[in-house]
C-alpha positions in Angstrom: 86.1 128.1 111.7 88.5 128.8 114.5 89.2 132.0 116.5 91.9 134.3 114.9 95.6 133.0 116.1 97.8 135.7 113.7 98.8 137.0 117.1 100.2 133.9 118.9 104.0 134.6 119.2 105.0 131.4 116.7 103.9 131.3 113.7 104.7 127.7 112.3 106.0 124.4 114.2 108.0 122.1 112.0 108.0 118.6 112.9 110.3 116.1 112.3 110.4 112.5 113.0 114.1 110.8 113.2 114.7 107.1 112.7 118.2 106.0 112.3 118.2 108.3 109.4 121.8 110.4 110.4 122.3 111.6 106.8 119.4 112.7 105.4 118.0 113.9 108.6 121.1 116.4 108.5 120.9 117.2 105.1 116.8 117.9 105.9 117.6 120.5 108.6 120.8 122.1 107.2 118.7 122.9 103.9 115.4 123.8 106.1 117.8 126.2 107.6 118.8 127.9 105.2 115.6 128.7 103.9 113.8 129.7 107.6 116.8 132.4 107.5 115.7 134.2 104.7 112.1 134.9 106.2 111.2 138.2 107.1 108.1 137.7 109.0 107.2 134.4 110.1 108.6 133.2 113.6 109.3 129.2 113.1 110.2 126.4 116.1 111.6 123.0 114.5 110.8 119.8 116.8 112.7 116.8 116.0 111.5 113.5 117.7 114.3 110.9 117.8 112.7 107.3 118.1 115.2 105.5 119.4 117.9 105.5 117.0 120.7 103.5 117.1 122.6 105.4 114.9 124.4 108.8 115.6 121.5 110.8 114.8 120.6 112.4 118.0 124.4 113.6 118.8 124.2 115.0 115.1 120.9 117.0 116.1 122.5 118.2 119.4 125.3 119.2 117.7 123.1 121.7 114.9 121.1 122.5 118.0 124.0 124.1 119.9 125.8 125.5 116.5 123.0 127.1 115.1 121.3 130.4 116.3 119.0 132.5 114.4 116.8 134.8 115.8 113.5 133.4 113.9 113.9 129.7 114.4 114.2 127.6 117.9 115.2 124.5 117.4 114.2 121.7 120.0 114.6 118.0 120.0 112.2 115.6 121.7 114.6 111.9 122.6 112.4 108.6 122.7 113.5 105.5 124.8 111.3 103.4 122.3 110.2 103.7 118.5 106.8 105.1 119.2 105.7 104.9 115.3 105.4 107.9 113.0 101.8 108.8 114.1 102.2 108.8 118.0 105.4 110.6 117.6 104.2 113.5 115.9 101.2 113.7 118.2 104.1 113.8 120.6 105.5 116.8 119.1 102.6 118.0 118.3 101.3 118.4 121.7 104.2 120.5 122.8 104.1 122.8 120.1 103.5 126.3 119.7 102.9 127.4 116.0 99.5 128.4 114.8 100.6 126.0 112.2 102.3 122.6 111.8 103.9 121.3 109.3 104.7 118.0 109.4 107.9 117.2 107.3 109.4 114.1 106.6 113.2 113.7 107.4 114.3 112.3 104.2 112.8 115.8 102.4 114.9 118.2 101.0 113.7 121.6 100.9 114.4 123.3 97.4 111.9 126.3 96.7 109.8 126.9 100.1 108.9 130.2 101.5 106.8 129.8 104.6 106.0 132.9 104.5 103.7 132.9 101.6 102.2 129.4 102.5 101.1 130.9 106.1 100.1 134.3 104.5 97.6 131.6 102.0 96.3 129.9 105.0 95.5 133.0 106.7 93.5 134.5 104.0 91.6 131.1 103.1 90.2 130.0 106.5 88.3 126.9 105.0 91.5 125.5 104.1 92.1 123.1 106.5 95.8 121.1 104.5 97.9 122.4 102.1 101.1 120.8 100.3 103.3 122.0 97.7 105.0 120.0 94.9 106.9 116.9 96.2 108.9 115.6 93.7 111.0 112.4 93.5 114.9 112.7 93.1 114.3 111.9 89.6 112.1 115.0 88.4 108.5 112.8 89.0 105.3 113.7 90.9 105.5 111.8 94.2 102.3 110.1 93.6 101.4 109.6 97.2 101.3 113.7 98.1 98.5 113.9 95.4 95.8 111.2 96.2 92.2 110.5 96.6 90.6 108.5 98.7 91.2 104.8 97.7 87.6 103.9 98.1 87.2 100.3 96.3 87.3 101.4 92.7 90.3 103.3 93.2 92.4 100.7 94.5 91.0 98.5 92.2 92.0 100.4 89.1 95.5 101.1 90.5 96.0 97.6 91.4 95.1 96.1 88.7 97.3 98.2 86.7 94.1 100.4 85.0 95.8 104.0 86.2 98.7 103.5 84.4 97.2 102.2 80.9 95.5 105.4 81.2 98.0 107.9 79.6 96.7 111.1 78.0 93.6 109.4 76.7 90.6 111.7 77.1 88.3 111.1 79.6 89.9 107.5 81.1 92.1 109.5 83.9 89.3 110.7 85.8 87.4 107.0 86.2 91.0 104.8 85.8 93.2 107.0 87.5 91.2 108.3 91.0 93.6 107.0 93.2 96.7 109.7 92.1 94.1 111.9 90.7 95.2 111.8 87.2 93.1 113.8 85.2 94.0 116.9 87.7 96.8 119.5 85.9 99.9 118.9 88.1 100.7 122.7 87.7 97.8 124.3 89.1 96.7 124.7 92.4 93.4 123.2 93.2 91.6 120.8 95.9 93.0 117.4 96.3 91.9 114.5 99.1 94.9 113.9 100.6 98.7 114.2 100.5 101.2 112.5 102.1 103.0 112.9 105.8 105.8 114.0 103.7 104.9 117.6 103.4 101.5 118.2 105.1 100.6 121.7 106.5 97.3 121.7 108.6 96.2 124.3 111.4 97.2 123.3 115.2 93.5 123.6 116.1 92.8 121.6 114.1 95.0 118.5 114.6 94.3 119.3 118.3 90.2 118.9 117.9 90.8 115.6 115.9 93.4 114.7 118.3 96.0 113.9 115.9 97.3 111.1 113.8 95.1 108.0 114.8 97.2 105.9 117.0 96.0 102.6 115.6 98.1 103.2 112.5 102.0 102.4 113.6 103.2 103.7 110.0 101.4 104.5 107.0 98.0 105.5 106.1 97.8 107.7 109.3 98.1 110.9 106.6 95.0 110.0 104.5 93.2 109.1 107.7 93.6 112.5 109.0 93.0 114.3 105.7 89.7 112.0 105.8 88.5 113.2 109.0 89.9 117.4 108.5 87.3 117.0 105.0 84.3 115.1 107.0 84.4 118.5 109.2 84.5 120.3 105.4 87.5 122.0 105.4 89.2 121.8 101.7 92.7 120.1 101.8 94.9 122.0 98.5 97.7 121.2 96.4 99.7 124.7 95.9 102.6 123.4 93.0 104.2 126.9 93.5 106.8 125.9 95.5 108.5 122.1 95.9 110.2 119.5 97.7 112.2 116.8 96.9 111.6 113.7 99.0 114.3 110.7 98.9 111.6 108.3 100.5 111.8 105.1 102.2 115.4 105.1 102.8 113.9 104.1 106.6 111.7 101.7 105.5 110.6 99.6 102.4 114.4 100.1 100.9 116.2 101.0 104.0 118.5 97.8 102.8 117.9 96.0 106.0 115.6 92.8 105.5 114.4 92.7 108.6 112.9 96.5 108.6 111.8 95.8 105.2 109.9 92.9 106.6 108.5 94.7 109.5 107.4 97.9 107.4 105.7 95.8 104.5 103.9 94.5 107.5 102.4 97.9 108.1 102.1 99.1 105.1 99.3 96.5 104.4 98.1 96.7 107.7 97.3 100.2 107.1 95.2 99.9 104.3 93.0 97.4 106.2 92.5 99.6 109.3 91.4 102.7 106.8 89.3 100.4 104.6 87.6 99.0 108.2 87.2 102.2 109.7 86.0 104.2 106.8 84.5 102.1 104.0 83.8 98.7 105.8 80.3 99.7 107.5 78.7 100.6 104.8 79.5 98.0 102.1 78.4 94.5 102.3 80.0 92.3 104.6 81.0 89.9 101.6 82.7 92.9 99.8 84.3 93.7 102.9 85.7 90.3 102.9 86.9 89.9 99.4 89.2 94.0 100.1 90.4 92.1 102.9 91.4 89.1 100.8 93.3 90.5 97.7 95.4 93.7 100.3 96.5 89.9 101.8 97.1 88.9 98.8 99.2 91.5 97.7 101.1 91.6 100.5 102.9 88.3 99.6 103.5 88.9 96.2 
């Protein structure tokens, strides 16, 4: 759907966003590292965004910036006077980039079996592919259920809320109209369309995120990954899930158990703030107003249980 790219001179932009995140963030790069350096083709740029830390984070980056040189990889690191949010700052990034691709990586992932190489080389040959992900696992062994989702249209979320999607087991049949929201009755193994994953590990095309102008900047945190896998599918592109390979992401050690009550507090806040700005924007105008009313009641709801 776009023109052919294969011969821009970077292949892939990596983008990271740093919070006050000093350990995991190092881990993140030292491990991406390791695995850019044992590509043979692919030409990769890694762009940190610091948002404001407080921590030591952004001498630690300088420091990895200045020690390591490889002849495939350019590392560069964007500083923020302010938290921007996860959305704008990857807009940020991705404005300055120069990969045909981005991947947008969280900075509490761990890269364990990735070669970049074959995901471009997929991307190339299937044009109509507009995301891709690969297996992103929690530390213990599990699915992260948020990198294989479908849209949480009102039966979704009510199913998952309620409790339905995990009654659901291996029962025939009941994980495909109980468990839409993580996709249940898909085979976890196999790769095949999804409707969105998460901002932990999401590959798209720069054109792309360029013609839908990025991550919505009404979304501070959260939801800002299904509402741009929303809009890259209203154009038709397919978004895939491609298990071959995998991640494992730590998650939320910046936000809903970053052990700080007061970040906890604040990211909640967003969390169900998000849901209400995709629900409004995508759903809202065409259900009744009284439905629209009664999503709006139980999301507050269930933010102060």
């Amino acid at each position: 759907m776009f023109h052919d790219t294969r011969f821009m001179t970077t292949d892939l932009s990596i983008i990271i966003i740093s919070f006050n995140t000093h350990d995991v963030t190092k881990e993140c790069l030292q491990t991406l590292f390791e695995f850019i350096k044992r590509e043979q083709n692919s030409k990769i740029e890694v762009i940190v965004v610091d948002n404001a830390s407080s921590d030591k984070s952004i001498k630690m980056i300088k420091s990895l910036q200045k020690n390591f040189n490889h002849k495939s990889l350019i590392l560069n690191l964007v500083e923020n006077k302010t938290n921007l949010g996860f959305g704008a700052a990857n807009n940020q990034a991705a404005e300055v980039s120069k990969g045909r691709y981005i991947l947008l990586l969280n900075s509490d992932v761990i890269v364990k079996d990735v070669n970049f190489d074959s995901l471009i080389k997929y991307m190339d040959n299937n044009p109509i592919v507009g995301a891709l992900t690969i297996k992103v696992l929690l530390p213990d062994g599990r699915i992260d259920p948020a990198s294989h989702r479908g849209f949480p249209n009102v039966w979704r979320a009510a199913t998952y809320y309620a409790g339905l999607e995990k009654l659901t087991g291996r029962a025939p049949f009941l994980p495909r109209y109980l468990g839409g929201y993580h996709l249940k009755h898909l085979d976890l193994n196999t790769i095949h369309e999804i409707d969105s994953p998460s901002g932990a590990f999401y590959l798209t095309r720069k054109e792309l995120f360029d013609k839908l102008k990025g991550f919505d900047k009404d979304y501070f945190m959260y939801g800002e990954d299904l509402d741009l896998s929303f809009r890259i599918k209203k154009l038709g592109y397919k978004i895939m899930y491609y298990p071959t390979q995998y991640v494992v992401h730590l998650k939320k050690v910046s936000g809903l158990k970053s052990g700080t009550t007061e970040i906890e507090e604040i990211t909640r806040s967003h969390f169900y703030s998000a849901m209400k700005i995709f629900y409004d924007k995508h759903y809202a105008p065409k259900n009744n107003p009284l439905i629209n009313k009664v999503v709006h009641f139980f999301v507050d709801l269930k933010s102060k249980m």
